[in-house]
C-alpha positions in Angstrom: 32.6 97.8 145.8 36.2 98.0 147.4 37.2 95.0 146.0 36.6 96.0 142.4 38.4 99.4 142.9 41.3 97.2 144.3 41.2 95.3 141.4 41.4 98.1 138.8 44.5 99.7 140.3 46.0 96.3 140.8 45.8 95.8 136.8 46.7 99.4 135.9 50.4 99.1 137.7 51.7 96.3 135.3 50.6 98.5 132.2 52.8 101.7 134.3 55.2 100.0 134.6 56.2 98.5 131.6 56.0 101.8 130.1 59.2 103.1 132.6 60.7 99.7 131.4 60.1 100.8 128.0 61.3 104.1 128.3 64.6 103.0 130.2 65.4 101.0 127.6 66.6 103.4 125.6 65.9 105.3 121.5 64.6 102.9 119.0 66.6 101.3 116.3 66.3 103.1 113.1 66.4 101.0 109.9 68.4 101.1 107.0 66.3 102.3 104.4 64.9 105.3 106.5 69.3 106.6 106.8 69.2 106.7 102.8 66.3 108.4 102.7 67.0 110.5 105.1 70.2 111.7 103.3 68.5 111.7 99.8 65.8 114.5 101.2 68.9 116.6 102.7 70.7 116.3 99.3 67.2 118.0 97.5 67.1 120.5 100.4 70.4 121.6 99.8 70.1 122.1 95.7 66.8 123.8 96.2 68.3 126.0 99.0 71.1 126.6 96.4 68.1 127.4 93.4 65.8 129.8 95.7 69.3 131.6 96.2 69.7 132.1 92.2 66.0 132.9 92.0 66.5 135.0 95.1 69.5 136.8 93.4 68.9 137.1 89.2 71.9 138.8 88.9 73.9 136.2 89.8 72.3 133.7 88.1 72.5 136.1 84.9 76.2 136.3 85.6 76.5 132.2 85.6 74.5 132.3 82.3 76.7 134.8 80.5 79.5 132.8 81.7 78.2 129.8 80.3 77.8 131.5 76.9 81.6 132.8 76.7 82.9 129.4 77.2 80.5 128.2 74.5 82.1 130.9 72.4 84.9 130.5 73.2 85.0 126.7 72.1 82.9 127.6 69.1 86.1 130.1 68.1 88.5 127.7 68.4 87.1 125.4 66.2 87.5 122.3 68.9 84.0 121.7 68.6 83.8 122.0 64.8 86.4 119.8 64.6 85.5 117.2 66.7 82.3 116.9 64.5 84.3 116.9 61.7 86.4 114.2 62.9 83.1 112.1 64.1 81.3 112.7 60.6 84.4 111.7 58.7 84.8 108.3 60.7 81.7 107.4 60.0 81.4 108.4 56.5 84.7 106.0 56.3 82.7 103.1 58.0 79.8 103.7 55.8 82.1 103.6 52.3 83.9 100.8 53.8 80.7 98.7 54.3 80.0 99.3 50.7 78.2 102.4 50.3 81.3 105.0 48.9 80.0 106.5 45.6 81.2 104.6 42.6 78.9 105.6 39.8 77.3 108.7 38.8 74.5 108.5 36.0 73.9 111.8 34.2 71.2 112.3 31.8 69.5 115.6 29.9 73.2 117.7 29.5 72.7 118.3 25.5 74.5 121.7 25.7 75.7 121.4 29.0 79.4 119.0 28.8 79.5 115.6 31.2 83.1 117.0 32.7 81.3 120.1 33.7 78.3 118.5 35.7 81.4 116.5 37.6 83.0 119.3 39.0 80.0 121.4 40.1 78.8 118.2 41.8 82.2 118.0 43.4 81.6 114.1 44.6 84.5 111.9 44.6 84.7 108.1 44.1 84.4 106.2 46.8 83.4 108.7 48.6 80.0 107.9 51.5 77.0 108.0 49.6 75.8 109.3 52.9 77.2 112.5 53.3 76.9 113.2 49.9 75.4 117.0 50.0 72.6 116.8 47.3 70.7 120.0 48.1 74.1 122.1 47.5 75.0 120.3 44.9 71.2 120.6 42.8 71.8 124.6 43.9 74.9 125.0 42.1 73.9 123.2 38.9 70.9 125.3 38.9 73.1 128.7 38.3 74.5 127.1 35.6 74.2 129.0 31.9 71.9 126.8 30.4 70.8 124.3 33.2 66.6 125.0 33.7 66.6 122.9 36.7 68.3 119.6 38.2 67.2 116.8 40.4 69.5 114.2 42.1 68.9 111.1 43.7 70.9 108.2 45.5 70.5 104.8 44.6 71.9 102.5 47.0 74.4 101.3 47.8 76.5 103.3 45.5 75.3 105.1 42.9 74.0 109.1 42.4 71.5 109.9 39.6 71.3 113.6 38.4 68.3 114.2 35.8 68.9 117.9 34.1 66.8 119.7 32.4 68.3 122.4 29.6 66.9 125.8 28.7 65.7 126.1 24.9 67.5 128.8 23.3 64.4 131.4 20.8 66.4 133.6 19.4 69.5 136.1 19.6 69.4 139.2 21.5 71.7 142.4 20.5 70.7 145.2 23.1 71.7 148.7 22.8 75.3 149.1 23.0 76.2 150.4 26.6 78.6 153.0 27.8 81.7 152.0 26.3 80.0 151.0 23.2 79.8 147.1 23.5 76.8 145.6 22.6 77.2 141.9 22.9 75.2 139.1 21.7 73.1 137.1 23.9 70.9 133.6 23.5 67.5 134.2 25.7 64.5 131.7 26.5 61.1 132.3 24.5 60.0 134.4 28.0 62.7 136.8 27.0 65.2 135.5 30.1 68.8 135.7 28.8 71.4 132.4 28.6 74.6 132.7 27.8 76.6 135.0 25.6 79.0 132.4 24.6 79.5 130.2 21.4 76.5 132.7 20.3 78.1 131.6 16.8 76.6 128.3 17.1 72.9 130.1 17.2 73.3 131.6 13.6 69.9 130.2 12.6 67.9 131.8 15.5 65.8 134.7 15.1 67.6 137.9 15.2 66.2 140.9 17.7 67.4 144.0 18.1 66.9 146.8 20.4 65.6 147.5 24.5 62.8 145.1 25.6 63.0 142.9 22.7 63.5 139.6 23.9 60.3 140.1 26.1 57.9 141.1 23.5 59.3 139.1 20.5 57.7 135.4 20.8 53.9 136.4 19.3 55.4 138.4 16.1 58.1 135.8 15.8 55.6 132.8 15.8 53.1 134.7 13.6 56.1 135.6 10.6 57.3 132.4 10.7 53.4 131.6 9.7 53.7 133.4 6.7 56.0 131.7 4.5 57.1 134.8 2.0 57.9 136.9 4.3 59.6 134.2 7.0 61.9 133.4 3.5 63.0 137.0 3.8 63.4 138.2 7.2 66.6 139.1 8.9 66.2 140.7 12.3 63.3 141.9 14.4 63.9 145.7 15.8 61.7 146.5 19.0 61.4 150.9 18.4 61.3 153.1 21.3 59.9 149.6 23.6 56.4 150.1 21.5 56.6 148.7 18.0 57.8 146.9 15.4 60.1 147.2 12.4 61.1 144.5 10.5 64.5 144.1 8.5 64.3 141.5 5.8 67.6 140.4 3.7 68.1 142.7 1.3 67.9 145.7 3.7 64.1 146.5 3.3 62.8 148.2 6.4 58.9 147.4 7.0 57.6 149.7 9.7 54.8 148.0 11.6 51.9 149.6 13.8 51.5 149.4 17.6 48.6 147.7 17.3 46.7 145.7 15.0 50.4 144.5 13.0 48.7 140.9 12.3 47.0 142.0 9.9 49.7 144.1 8.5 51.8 140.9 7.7 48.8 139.7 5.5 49.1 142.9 3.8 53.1 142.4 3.4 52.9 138.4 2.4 50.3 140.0 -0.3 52.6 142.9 -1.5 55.7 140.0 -1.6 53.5 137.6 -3.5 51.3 139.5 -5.7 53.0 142.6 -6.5 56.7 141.7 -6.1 57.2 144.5 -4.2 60.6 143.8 -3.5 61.9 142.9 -6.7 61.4 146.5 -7.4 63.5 150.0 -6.1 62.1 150.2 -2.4 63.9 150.5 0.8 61.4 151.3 3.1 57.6 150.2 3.8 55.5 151.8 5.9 52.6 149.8 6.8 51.4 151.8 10.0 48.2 153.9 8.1 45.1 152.0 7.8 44.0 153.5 4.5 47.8 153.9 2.5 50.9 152.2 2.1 53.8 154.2 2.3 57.1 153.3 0.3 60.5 154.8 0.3 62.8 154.6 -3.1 66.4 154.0 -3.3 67.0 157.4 -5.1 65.1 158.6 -2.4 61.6 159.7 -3.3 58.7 158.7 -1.3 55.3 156.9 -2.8 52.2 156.3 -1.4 49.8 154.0 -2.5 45.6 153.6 -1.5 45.1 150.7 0.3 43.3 148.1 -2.5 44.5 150.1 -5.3 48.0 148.6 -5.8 49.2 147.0 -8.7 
């Protein structure tokens, strides 16, 4: 039993003492890669020490913020940053134009009323200019506020070429409102919906339906279409005069006022086309025809006495 114990001691003194020998020799080598790291992990600790102290102070970091804005600001108000991207777009619109894409043609189609040199200088493109930077949108906005421009579209066709398709208003008729405060009443072409154009050249309209009065470009397009359906009185008529925004009076040639109803005036103008056509009303001494009771016609004389008539009875 000795003998063994002997034994275990004697082979537990080599293990000892190569672990003094081990110790004596010094701190282990460190390797390369575990120096970089090491310095990468204090870099992070040192910019989230710097973070938890804005997050720890807001103040300051609101400060910093504001301070970022002002010099933002500040370069927006001197225009260096505008014109730096000025400078950059324009170098590249002149590489662009250069490779063959600068605008050389522009096609214009649908300007009837509306002249060619016109469209050009609302579109404000030059030749050779990049078909690129070529601002369509504005350019579609500001022929839309032309006078008689309903609406425009514009397209590029590469590499050099700008398409603009317009679409003109259709003049109805001409307008002549109430004359305003310093007594001017001028002349206007409007749309069938009543919407006004232009009050220029108006002499080139001559042939349009005349109206006269407040409201009565908006109310007009129904009486309009349905006297121009009758073809004695359509011979005849001179004007259309909207009353008081409610009714109807109309003015033929020869200075004959017909006073229609609020209502029910289609069948009025039968009664008119048949007093023109078979009773020659107006070839006889009448200035005014009142068509607004159901059961009488109503006439006014050029000396000035007044006539009425039963409805049927006429001759």
């Amino acid at each position: 039993m000795r003998s063994v114990n002997v034994e275990r001691q004697g082979r537990a003194k080599p293990r000892a003492q190569a672990m003094r020998s081990s110790s004596r020799r010094g701190p282990a080598a460190v390797q390369p890669g575990g120096t970089r790291r090491g310095k990468e992990a204090g870099a992070m600790g040192r910019m989230g020490a710097r973070l938890s102290l804005f997050l720890r102070r807001p103040i300051m970091a609101l400060c910093g913020f504001l301070l970022i804005l002002v010099l933002l600001g500040a370069l927006l108000a001197s225009g260096v940053i505008g014109r730096s991207v000025h400078a950059v777009g324009r170098g590249i619109a002149g590489v662009t134009a250069d490779a063959g894409f600068g605008i050389s043609e522009i096609h214009i189609t649908g300007n009837r009323r509306t002249p060619y040199r016109q469209v050009l200088e609302v579109l404000g493109m030059r030749p050779g200019q990049s078909i690129f930077s070529a601002d369509l949108w504005s350019a579609q906005n500001r022929l839309s506020r032309l006078d008689w421009i309903a609406s425009a579209e514009l397209h590029r066709r590469y590499p050099d070429a700008i398409y603009v398709s317009l679409v003109e208003k259709r003049p109805f008729a001409l307008w002549q409102p109430p004359a305003n405060a310093k007594g001017e009443a001028p002349i206007t072409v409007v749309e069938r919906n009543g919407r006004p154009i232009t009050s220029r050249e108006v002499e080139n309209f001559r042939h349009l339906p005349k109206l006269v009065g407040a409201g009565a470009p908006a109310a007009a397009a129904d009486l309009v279409d349905a006297v121009q359906a009758k073809r004695a009185i359509a011979a005849r008529i001179a004007a259309y005069s909207r009353i008081s925004m409610r009714r109807w009076n109309l003015i033929l040639d020869d200075g004959v006022v017909v006073q229609l109803p609020e209502t029910g005036w289609q069948k009025q103008l039968d009664a008119l086309e048949h007093l023109i056509i078979d009773n020659s009303i107006l070839e006889r001494d009448v200035t005014q025809i009142d068509l607004r009771s159901p059961t009488h016609y109503f006439f006014l004389l050029k000396n000035g006495d007044k006539k009425d008539v039963e409805r049927g009875k006429e001759t």
